[in-house]
Biopython code that builds the backbone (N, CA, C, O; Angstrom):
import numpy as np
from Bio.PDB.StructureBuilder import StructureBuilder

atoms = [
    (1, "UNK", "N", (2.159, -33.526, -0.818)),
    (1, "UNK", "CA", (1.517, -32.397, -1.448)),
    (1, "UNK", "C", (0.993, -31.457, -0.361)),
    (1, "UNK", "O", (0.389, -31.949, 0.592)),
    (2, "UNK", "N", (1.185, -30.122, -0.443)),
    (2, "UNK", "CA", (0.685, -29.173, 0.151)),
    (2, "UNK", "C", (-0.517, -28.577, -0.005)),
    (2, "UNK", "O", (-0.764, -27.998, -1.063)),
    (3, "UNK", "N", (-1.399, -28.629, 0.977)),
    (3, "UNK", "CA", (-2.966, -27.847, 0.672)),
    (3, "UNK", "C", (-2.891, -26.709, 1.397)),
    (3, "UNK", "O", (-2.586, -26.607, 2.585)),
    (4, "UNK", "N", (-3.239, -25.684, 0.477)),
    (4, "UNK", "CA", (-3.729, -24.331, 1.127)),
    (4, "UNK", "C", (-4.991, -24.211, 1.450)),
    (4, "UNK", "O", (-5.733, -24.052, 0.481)),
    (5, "UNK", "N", (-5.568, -24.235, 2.639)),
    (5, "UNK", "CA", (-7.152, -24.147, 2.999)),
    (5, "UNK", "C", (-7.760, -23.174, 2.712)),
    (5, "UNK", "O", (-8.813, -23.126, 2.077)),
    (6, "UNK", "N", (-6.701, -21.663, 3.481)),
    (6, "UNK", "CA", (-7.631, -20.752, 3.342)),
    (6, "UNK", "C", (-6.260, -19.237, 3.244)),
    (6, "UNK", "O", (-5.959, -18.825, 4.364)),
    (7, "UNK", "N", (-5.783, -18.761, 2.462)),
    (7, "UNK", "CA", (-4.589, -18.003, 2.419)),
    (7, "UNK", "C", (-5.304, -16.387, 2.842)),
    (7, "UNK", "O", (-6.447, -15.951, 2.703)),
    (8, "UNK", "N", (-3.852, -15.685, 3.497)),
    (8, "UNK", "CA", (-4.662, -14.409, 3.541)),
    (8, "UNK", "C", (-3.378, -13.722, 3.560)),
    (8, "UNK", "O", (-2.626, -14.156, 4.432)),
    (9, "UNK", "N", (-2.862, -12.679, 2.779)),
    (9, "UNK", "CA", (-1.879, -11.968, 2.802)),
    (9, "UNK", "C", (-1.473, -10.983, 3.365)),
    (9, "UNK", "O", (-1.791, -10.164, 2.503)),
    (10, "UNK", "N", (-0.741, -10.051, 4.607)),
    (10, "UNK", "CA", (-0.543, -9.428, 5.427)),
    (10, "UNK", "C", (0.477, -8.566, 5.287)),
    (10, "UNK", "O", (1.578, -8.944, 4.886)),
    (11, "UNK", "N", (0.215, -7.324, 5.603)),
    (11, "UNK", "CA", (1.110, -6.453, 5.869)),
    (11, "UNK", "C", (2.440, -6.587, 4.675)),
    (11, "UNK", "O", (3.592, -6.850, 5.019)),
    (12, "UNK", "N", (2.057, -6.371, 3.358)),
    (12, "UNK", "CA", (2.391, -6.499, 2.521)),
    (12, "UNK", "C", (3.371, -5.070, 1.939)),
    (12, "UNK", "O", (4.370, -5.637, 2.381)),
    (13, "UNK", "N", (3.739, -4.227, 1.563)),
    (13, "UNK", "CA", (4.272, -2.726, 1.217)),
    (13, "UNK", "C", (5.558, -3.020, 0.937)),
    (13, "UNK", "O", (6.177, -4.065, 0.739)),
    (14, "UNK", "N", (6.001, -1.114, 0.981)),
    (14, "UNK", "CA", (7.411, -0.809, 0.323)),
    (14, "UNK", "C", (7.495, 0.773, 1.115)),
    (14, "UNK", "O", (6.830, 1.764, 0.812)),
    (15, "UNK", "N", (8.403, 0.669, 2.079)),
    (15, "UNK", "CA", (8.668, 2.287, 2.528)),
    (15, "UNK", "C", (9.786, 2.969, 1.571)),
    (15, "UNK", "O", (10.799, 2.483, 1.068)),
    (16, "UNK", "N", (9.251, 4.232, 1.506)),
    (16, "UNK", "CA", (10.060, 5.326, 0.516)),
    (16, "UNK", "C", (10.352, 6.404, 1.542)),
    (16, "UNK", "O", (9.905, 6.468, 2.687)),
    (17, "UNK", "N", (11.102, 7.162, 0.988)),
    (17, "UNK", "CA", (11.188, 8.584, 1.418)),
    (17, "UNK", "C", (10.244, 9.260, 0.404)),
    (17, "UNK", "O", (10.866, 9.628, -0.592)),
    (18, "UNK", "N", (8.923, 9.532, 0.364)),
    (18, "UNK", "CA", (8.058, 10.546, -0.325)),
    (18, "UNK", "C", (8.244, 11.748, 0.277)),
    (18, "UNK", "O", (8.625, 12.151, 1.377)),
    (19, "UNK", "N", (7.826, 12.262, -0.870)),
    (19, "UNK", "CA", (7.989, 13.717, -1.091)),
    (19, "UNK", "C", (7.003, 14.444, -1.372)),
    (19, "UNK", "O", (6.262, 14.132, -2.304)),
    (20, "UNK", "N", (6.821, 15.422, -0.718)),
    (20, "UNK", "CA", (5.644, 16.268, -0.830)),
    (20, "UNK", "C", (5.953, 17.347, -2.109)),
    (20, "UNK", "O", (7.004, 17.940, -2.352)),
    (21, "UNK", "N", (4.951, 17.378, -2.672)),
    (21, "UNK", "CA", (5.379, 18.382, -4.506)),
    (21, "UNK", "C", (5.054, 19.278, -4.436)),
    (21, "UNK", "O", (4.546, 19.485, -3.335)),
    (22, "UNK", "N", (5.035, 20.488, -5.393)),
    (22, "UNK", "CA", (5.030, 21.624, -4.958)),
    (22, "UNK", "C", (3.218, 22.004, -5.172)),
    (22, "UNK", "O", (2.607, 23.041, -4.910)),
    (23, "UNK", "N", (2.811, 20.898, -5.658)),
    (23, "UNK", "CA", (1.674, 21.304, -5.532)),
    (23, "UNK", "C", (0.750, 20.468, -5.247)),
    (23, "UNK", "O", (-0.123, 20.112, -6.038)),
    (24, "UNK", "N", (0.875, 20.072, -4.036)),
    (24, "UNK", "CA", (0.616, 19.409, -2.413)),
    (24, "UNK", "C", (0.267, 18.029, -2.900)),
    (24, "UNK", "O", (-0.631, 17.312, -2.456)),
    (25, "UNK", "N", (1.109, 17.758, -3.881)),
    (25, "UNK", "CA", (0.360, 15.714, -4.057)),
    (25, "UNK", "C", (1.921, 15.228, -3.645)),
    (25, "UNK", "O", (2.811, 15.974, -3.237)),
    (26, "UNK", "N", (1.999, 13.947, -3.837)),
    (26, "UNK", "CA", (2.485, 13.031, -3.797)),
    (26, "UNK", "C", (2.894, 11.668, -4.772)),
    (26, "UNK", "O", (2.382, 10.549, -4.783)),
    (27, "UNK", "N", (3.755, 12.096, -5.389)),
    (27, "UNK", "CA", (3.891, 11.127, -6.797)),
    (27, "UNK", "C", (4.702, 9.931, -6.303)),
    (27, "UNK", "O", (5.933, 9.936, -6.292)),
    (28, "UNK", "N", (4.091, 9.100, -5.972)),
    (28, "UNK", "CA", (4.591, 7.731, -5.710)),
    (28, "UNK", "C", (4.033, 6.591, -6.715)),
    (28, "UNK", "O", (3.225, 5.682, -6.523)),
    (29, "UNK", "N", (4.560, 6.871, -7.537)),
    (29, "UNK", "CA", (4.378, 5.872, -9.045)),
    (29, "UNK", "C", (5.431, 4.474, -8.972)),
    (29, "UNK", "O", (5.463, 3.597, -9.835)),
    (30, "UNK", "N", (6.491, 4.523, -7.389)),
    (30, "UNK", "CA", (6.746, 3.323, -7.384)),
    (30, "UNK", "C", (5.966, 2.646, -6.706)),
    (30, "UNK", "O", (6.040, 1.443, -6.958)),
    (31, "UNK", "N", (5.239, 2.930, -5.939)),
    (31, "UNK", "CA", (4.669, 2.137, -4.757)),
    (31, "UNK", "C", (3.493, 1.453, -5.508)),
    (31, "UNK", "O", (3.307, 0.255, -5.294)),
    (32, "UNK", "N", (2.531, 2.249, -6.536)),
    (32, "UNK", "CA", (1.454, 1.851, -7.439)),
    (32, "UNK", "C", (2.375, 0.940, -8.033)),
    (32, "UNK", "O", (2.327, -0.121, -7.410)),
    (33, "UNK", "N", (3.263, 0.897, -9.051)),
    (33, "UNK", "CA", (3.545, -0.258, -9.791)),
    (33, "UNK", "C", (3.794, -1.599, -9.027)),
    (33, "UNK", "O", (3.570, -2.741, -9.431)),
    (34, "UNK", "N", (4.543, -1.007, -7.283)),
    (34, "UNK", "CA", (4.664, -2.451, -6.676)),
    (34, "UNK", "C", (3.622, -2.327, -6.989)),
    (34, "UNK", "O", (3.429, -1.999, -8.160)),
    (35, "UNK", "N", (2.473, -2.529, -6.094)),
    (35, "UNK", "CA", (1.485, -2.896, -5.024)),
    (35, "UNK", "C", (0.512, -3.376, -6.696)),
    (35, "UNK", "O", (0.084, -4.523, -6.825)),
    (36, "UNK", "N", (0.388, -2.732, -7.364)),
    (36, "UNK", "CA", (-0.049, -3.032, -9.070)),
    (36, "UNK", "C", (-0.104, -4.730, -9.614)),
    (36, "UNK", "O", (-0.831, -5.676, -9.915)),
    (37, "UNK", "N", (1.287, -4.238, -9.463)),
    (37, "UNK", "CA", (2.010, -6.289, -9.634)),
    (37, "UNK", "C", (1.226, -7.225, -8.955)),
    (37, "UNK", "O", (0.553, -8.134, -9.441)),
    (38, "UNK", "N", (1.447, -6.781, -7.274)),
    (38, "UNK", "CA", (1.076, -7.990, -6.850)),
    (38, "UNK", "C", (-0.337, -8.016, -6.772)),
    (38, "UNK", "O", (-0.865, -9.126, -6.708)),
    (39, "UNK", "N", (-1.050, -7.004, -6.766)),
    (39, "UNK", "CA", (-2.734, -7.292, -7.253)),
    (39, "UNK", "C", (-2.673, -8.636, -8.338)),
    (39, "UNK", "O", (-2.865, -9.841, -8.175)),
    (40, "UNK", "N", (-2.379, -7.961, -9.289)),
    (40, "UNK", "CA", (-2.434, -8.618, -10.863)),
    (40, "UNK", "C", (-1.865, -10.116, -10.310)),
    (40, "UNK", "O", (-2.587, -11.090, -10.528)),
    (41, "UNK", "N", (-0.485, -10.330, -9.545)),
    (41, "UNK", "CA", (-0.297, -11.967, -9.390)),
    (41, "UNK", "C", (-1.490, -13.248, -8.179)),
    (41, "UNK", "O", (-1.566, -14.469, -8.040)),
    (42, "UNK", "N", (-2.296, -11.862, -7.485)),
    (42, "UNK", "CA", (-2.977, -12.553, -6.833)),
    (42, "UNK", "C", (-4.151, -12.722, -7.111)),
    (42, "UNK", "O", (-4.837, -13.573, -6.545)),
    (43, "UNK", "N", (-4.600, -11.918, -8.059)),
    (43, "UNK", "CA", (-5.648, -12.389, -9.221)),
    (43, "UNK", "C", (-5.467, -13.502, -9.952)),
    (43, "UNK", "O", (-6.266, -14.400, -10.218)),
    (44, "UNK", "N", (-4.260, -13.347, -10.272)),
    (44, "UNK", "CA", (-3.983, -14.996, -10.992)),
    (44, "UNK", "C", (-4.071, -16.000, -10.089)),
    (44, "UNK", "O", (-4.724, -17.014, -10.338)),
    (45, "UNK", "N", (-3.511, -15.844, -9.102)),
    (45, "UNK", "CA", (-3.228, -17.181, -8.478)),
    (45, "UNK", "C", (-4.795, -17.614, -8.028)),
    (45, "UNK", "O", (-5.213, -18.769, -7.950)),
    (46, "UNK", "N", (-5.433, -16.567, -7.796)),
    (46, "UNK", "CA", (-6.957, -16.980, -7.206)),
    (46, "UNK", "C", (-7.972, -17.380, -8.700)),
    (46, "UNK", "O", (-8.835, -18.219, -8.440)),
    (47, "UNK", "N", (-7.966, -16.917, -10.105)),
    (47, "UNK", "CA", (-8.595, -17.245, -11.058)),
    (47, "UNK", "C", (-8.005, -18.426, -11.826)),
    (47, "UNK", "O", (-8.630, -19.285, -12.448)),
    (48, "UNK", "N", (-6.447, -18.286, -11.639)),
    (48, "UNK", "CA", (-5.967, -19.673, -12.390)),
    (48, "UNK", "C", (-5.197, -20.939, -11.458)),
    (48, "UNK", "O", (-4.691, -21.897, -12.043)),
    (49, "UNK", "N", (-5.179, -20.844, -10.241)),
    (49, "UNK", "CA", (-4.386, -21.789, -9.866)),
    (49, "UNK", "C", (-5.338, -22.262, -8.758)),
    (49, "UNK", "O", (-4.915, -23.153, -8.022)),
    (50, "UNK", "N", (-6.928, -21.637, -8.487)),
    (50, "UNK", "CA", (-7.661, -21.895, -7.673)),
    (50, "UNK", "C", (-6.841, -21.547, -6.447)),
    (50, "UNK", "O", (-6.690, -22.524, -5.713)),
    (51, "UNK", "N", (-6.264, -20.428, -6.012)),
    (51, "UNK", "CA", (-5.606, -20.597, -4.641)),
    (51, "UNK", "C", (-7.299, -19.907, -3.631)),
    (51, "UNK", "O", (-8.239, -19.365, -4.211)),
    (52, "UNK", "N", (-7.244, -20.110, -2.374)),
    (52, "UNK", "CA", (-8.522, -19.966, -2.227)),
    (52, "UNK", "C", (-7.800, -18.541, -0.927)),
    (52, "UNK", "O", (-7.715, -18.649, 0.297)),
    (53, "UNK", "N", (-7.456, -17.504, -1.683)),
    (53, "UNK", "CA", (-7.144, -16.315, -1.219)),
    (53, "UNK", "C", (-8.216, -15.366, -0.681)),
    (53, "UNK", "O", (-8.864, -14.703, -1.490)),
    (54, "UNK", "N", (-8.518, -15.222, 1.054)),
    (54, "UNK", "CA", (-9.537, -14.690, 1.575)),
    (54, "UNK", "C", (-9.446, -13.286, 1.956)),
    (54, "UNK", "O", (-10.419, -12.701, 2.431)),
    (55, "UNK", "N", (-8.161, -12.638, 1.744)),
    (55, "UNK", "CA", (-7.637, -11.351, 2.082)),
    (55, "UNK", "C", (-6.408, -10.880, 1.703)),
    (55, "UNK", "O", (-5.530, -11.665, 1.345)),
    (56, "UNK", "N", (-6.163, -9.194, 1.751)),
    (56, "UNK", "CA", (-5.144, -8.639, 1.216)),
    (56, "UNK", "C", (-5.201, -7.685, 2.187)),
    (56, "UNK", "O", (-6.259, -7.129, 2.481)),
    (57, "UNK", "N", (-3.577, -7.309, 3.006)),
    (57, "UNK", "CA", (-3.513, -6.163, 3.783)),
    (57, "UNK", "C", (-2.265, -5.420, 3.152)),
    (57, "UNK", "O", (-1.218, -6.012, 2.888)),
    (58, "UNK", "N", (-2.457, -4.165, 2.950)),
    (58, "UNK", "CA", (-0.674, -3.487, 3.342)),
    (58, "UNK", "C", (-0.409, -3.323, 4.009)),
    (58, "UNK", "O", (-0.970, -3.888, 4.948)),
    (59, "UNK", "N", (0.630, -2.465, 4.297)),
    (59, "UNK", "CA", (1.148, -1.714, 5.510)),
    (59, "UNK", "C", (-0.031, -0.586, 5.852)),
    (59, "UNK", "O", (-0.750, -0.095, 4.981)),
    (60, "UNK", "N", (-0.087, -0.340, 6.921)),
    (60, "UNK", "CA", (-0.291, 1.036, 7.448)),
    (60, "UNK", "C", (-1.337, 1.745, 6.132)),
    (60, "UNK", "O", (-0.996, 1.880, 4.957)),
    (61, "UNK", "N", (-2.520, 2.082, 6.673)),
    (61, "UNK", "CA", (-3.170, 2.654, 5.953)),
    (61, "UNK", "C", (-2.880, 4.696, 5.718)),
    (61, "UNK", "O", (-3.070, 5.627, 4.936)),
    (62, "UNK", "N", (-2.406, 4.404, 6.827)),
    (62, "UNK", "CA", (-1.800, 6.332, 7.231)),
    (62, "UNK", "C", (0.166, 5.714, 6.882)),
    (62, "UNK", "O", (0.654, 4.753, 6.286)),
    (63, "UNK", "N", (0.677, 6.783, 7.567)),
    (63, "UNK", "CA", (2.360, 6.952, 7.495)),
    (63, "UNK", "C", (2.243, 6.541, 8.974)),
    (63, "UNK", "O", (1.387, 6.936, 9.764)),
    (64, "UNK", "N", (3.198, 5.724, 9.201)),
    (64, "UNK", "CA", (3.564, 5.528, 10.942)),
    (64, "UNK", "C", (4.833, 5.402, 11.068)),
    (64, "UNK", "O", (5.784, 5.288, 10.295)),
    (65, "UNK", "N", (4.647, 5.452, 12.440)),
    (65, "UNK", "CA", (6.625, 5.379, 13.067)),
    (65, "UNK", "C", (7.070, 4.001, 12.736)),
    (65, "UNK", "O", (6.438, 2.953, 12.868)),
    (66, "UNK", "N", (8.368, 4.208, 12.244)),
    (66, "UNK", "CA", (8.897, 2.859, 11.839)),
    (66, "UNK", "C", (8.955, 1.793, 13.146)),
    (66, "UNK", "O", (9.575, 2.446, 13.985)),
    (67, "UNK", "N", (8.754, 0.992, 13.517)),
    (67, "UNK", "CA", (8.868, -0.200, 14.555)),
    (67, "UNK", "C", (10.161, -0.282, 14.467)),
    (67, "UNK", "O", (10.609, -0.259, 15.613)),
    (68, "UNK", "N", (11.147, -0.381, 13.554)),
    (68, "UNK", "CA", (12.177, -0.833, 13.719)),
    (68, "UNK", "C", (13.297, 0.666, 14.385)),
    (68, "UNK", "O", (14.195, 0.387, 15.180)),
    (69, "UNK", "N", (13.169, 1.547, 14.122)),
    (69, "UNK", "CA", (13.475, 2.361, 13.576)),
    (69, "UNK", "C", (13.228, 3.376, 14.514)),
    (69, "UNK", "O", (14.200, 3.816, 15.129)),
    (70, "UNK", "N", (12.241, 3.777, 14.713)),
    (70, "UNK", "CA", (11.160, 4.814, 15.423)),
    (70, "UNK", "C", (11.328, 6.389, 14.709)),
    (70, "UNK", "O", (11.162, 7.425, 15.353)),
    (71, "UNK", "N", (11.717, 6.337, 13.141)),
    (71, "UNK", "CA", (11.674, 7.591, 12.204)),
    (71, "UNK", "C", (10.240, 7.362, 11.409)),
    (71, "UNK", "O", (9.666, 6.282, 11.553)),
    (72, "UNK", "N", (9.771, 8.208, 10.719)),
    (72, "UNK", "CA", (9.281, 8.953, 10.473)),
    (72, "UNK", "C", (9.662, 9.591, 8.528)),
    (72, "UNK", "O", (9.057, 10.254, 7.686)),
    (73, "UNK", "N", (10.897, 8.930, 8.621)),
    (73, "UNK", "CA", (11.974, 9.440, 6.986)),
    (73, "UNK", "C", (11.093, 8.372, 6.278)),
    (73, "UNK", "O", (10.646, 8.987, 5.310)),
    (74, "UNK", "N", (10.677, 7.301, 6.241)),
    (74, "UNK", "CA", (10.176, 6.455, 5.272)),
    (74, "UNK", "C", (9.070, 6.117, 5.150)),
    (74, "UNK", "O", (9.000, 5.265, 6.035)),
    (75, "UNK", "N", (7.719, 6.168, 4.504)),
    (75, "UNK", "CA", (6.655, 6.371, 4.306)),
    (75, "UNK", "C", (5.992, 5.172, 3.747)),
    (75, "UNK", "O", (6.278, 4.636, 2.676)),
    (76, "UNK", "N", (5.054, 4.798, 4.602)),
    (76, "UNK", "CA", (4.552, 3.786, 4.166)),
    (76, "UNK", "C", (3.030, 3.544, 4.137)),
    (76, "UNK", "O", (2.568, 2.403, 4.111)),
    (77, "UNK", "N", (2.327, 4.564, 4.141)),
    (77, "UNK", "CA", (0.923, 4.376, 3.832)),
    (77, "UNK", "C", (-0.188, 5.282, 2.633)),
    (77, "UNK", "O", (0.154, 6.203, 1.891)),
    (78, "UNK", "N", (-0.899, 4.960, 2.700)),
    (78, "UNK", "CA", (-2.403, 5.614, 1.598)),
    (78, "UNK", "C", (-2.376, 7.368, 1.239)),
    (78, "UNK", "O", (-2.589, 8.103, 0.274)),
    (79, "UNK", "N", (-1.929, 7.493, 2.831)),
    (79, "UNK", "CA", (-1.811, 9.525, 3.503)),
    (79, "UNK", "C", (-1.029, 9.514, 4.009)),
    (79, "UNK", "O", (-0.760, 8.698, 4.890)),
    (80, "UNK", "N", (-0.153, 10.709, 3.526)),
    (80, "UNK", "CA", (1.556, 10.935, 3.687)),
    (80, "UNK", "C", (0.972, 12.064, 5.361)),
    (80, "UNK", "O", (0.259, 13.067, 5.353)),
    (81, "UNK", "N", (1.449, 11.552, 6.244)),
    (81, "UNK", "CA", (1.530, 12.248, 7.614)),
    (81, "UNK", "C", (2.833, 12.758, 7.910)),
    (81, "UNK", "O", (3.962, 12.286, 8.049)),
    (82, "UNK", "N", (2.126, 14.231, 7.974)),
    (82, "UNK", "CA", (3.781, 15.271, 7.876)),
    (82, "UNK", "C", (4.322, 15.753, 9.144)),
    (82, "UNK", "O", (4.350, 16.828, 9.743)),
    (83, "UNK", "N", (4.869, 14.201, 9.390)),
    (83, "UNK", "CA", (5.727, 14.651, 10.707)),
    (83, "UNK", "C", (6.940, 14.366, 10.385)),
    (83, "UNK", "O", (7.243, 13.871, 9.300)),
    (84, "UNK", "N", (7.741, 14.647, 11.283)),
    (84, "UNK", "CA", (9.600, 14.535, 11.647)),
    (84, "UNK", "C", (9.603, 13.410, 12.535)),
    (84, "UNK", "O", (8.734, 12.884, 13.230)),
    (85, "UNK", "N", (10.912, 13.164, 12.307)),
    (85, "UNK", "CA", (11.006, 11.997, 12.929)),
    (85, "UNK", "C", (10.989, 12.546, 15.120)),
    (85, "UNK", "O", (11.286, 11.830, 16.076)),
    (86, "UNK", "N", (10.562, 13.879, 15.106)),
    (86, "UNK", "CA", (10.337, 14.734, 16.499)),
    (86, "UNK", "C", (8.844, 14.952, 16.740)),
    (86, "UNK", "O", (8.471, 15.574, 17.735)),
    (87, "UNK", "N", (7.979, 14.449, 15.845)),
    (87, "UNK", "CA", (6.738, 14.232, 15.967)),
    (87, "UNK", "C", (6.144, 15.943, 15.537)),
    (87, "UNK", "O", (4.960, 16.237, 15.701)),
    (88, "UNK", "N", (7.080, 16.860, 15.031)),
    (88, "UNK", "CA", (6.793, 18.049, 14.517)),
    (88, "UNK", "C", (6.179, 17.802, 12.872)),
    (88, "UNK", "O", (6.591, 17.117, 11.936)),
    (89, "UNK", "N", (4.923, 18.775, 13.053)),
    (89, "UNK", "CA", (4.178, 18.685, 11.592)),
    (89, "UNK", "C", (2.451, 18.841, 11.797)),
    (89, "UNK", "O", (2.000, 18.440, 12.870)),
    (90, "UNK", "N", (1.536, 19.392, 10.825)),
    (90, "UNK", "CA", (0.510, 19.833, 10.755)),
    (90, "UNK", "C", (-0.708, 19.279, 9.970)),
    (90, "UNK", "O", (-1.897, 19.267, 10.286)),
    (91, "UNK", "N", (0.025, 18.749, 8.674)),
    (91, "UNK", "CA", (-1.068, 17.754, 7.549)),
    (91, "UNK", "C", (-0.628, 16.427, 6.937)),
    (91, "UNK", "O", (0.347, 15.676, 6.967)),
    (92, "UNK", "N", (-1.564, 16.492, 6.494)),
    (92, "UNK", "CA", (-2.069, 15.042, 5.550)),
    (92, "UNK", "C", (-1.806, 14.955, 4.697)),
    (92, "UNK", "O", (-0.993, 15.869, 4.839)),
    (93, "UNK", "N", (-1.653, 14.643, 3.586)),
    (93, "UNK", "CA", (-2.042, 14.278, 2.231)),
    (93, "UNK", "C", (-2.194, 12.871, 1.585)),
    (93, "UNK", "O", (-1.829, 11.807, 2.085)),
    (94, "UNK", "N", (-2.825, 13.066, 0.335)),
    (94, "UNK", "CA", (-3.201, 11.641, 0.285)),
    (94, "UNK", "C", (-2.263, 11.162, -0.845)),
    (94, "UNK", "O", (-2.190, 11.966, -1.775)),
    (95, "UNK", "N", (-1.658, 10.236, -0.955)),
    (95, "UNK", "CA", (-0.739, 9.535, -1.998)),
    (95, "UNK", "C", (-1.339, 9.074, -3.223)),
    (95, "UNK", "O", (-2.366, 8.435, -2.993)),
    (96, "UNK", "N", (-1.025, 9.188, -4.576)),
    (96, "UNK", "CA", (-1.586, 8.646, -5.398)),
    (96, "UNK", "C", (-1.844, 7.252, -5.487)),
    (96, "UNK", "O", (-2.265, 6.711, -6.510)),
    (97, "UNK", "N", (-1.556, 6.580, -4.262)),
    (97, "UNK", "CA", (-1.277, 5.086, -4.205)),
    (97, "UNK", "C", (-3.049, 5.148, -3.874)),
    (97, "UNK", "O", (-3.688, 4.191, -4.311)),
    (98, "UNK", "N", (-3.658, 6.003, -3.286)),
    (98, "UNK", "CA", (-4.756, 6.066, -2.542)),
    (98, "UNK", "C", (-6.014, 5.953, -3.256)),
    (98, "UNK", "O", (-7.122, 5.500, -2.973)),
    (99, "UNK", "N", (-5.287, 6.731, -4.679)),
    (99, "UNK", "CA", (-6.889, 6.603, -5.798)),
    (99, "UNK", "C", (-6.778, 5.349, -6.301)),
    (99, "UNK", "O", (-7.841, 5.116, -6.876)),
    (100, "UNK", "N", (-5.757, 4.049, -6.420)),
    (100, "UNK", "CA", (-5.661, 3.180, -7.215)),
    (100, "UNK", "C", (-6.423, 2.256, -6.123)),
    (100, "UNK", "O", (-7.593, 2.098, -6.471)),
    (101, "UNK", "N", (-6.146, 1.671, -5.040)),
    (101, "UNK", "CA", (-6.818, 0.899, -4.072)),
    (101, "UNK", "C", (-8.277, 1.367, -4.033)),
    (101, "UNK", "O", (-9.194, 0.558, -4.169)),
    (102, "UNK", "N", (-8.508, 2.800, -3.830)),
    (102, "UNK", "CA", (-10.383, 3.251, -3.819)),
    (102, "UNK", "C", (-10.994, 2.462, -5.063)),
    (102, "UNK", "O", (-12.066, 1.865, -4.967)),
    (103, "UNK", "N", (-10.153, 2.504, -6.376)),
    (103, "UNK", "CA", (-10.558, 1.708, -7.407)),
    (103, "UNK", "C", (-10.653, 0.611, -8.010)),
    (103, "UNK", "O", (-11.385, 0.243, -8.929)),
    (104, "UNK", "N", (-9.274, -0.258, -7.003)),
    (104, "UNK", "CA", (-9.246, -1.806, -6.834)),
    (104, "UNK", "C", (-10.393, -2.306, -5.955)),
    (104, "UNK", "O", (-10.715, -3.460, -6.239)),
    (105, "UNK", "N", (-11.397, -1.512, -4.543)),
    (105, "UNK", "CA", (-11.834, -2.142, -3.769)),
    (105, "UNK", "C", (-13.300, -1.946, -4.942)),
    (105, "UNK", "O", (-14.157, -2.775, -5.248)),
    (106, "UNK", "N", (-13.168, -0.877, -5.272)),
    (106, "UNK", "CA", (-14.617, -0.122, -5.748)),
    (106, "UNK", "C", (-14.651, -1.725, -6.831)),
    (106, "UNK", "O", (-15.674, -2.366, -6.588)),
    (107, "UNK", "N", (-13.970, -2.230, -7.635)),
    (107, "UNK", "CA", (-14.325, -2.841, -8.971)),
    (107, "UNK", "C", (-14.157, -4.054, -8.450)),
    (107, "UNK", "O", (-13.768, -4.935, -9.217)),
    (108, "UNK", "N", (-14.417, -4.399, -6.979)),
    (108, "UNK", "CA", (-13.332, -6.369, -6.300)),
    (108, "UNK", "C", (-11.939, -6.633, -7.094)),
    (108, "UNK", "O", (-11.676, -7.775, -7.473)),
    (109, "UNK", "N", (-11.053, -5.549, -7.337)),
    (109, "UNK", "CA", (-9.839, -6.503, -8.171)),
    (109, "UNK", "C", (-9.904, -6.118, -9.539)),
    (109, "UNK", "O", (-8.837, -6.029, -10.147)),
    (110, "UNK", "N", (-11.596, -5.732, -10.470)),
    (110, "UNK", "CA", (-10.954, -5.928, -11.546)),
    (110, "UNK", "C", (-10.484, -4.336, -12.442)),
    (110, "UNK", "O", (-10.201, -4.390, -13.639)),
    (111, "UNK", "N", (-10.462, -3.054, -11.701)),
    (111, "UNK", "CA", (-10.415, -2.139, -11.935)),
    (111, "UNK", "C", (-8.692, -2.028, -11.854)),
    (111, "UNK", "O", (-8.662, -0.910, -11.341)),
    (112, "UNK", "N", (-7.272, -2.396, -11.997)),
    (112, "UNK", "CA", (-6.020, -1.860, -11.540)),
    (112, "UNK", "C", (-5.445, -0.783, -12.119)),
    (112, "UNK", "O", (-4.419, -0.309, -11.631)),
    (113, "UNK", "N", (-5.990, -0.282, -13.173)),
    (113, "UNK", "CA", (-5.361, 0.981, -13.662)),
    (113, "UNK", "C", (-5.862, 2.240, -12.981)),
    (113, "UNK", "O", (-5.411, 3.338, -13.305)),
]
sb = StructureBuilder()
sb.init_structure("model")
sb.init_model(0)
sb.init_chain("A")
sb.init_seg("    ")
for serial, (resi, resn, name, xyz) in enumerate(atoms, 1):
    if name == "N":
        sb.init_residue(resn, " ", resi, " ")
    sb.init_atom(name, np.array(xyz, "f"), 0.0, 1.0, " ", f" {name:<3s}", serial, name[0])
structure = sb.get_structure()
């Protein structure tokens, strides 16, 4: 039998090509439904299976250069950083992925909509 002492989940995400809209947001309604899910399964596993889960990370809290890669085309954080994969670009914006986590941390977990 396997004991989990103390679990902590890492660098968890989904890179997209996001898109900036015409009226400066960011509709990433896939990244919320991932990242949605696995809230909701690690709630379970910590309320019904007793897993004794001490942390949750994603990727990249900003957009960063891919490690693998070193572009810039696939987006993987909270605030869409508007560069090229030439390091050309000026702003920020924040992803709708950004109000759902402010509201998962704000409620511990039980806020996901």
């Amino acid at each position: 039998m396997t004991v989990i002492r103390n679990l902590v989940i890492v660098e968890n995400g989904m890179g997209n090509k996001d898109v900036v809209g015409k009226d400066g947001t960011i509709h990433d309604d896939y990244r919320i439904d991932y990242l949605r899910s696995h809230i909701i399964e690690m709630k379970k596993a910590v309320e019904i299976d007793q897993i004794p889960l001490l942390g949750y990370t994603t990727w990249g809290c900003v957009d960063i250069v891919s490690a693998g890669t070193g572009e810039m085309a696939k987006r993987y954080g909270f605030v869409y950083v508007d560069l090229d994969d030439k390091g050309n670009g000026t702003s920020t914006y924040e992803e709708g992925f950004l109000l759902l986590v402010s509201k998962v941390i704000a409620s511990n977990g039980n806020d996901i909509q």
